[in-house]
N, C-alpha and C positions, 0 to 999 in steps of 0.2 A: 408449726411455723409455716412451712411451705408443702401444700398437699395435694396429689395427684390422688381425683376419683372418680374409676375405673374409664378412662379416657380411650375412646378412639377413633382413629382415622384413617385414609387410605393404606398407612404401611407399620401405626400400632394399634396393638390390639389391648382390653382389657389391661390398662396401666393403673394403677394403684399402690402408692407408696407415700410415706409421708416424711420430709426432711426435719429435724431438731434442730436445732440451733448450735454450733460450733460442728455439729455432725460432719465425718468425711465421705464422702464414696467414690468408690473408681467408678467408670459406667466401661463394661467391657462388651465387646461381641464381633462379631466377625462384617465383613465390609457390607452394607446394602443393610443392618440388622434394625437402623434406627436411633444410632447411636446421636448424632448432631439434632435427627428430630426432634426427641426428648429434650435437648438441652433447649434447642430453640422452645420447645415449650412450655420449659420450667420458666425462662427467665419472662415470657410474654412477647416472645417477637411471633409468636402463634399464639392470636387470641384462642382461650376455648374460659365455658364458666368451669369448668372440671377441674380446672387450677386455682388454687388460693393461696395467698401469702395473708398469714393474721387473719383467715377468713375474709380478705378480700379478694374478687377477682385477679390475679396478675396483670392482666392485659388495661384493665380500667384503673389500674393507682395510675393515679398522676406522674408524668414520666419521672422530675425533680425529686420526688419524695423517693421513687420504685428506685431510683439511683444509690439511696441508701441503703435497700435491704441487697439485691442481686445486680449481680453485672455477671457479662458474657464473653470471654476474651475467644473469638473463632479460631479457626486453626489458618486463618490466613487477613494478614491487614489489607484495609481498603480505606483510603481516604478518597475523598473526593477535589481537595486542596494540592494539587500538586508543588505549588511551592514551599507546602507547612514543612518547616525543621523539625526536626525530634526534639528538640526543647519545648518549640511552639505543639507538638504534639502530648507530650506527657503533659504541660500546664493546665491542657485543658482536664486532663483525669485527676488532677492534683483536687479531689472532690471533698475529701474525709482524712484527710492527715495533714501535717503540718511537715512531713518528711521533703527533700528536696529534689528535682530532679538529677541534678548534678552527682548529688551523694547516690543516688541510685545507680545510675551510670558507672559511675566510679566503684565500687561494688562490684560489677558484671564486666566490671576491664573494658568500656565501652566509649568511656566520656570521652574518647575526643571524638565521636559521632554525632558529638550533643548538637552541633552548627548544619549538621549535615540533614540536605533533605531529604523526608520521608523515602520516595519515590525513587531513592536512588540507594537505599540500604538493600542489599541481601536479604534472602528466605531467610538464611537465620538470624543477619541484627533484626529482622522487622520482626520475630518471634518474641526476642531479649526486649527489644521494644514495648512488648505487648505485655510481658511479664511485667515490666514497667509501671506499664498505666496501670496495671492491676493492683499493685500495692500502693499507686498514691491513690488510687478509687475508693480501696479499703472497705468496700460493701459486706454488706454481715453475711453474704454469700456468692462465693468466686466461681464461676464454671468455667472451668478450662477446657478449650477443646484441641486434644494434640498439643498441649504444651510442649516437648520435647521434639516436634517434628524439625527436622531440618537442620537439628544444633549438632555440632559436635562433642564426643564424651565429654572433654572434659567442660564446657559448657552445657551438657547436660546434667552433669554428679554438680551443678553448681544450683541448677533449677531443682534438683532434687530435693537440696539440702533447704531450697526458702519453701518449697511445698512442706516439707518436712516440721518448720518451723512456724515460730508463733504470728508470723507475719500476716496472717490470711487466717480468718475467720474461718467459717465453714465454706467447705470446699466441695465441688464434684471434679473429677477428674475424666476423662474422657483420653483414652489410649490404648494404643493396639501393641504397648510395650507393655508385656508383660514381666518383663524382670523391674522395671519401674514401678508396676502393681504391687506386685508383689513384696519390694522394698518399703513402700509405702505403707501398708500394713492398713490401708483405709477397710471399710465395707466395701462389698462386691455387687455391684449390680447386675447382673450378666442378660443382655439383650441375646434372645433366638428369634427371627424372623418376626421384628416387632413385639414380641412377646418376655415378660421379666420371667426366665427360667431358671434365676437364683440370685435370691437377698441374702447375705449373713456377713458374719467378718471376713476377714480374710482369711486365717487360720483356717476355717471351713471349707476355702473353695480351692487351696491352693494343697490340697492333698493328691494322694497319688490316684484315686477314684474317682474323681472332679474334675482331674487334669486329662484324664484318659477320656473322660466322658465328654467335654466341650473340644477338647481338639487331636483326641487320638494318638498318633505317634508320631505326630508333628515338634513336638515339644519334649523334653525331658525335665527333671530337675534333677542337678546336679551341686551335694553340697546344699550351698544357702544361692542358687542361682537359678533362675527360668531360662533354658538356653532351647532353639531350635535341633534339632533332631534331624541335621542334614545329613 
């Protein structure tokens, strides 16, 4: 479906991977590693020929069409409309579903934001925001970047549970939460200084020789938990 070969640039090296369809992955790695690179240029906001979706380029599908297979939620909103509402903003993502904005809202404990403008929401509603647009987009593949930045638990255990779910086609995840990786149960990407230093499930990376190996005695697991080692 969507294939990286052996791709590189200022700050990745030799990238080579190929996504399936419905497939998940976390992309993990430590800050400067390349992590939002990638993402930008899985979905074509970084032409290169070395990416293909259905064997075609990413970057040359037609923008309308490229909207159905991948979308890109960043880890931070930017409109250029400073007076769009969040109703007027989710209508325009309402791309591939027939779901409403309002039931979404309402859902995430949100709706009476619905009137409210963009520009004037919170780090975290404009996050829920973003979560938003992503399920009426409905693209056969979601890249999240920092989904969970900014929110609070318990509006975090709530984006868990729609990553979790059937909501969202295939998915990449992109985060430096690793007790969310880990919950997730996706595949493991794991960037080293632009570099993929490990593909597998998760069961595989999240053992006690994995863990010690990518971030030392930073981290422990404890139980069914990934907790810091302060």
């Amino acid at each position: 479906m969507l294939q990286v070969n052996n791709y590189n640039n200022a700050l990745l090296q030799e990238i080579n991977f190929s996504f399936k369809p419905h497939q998940k992955i976390t992309i993990l790695g430590s800050n400067g590693a390349g992590k939002s690179t990638l993402a930008k240029l899985l979905c074509g906001i970084t032409p290169s020929k070395e990416v293909t979706l259905y064997n075609q380029e990413v970057s040359k599908i037609h923008p309308k069409k490229r909207t159905k297979y991948i979308n890109y939620i960043p880890p931070k909103l930017e409109v250029f409309d400073e007076y769009i509402t969040l109703e007027e903003y989710l209508r325009l993502s309402q791309i591939r579903t027939y779901l409403e904005p309002k039931n979404i809202l309402k859902f995430l404990e949100i709706e009476h934001l619905i009137h409210k403008p963009i520009h004037k929401l919170s780090s975290g509603e404009e996050q829920l925001a973003m979560i938003s647009s992503a399920i009426l987009h409905n693209a056969q593949i979601t890249i999240f970047d920092e989904p969970t930045a900014n929110l609070d638990p318990k509006k975090s255990q709530e984006i868990f549970y729609m990553l979790k779910s059937k909501l969202f086609q295939g998915r990449i995840i992109i985060t430096h939460d690793l007790n969310l990786a880990y919950h997730l149960g996706y595949d493991i990407l794991y960037l080293k200084e632009g570099r993929i230093d490990f593909l597998a499930p998760s069961k595989e990376f999240f053992n006690e020789y994995n863990l010690h190996h990518f971030f030392g005695s930073s981290i422990k697991k404890v139980e069914q938990f990934i907790v810091g080692n302060l």
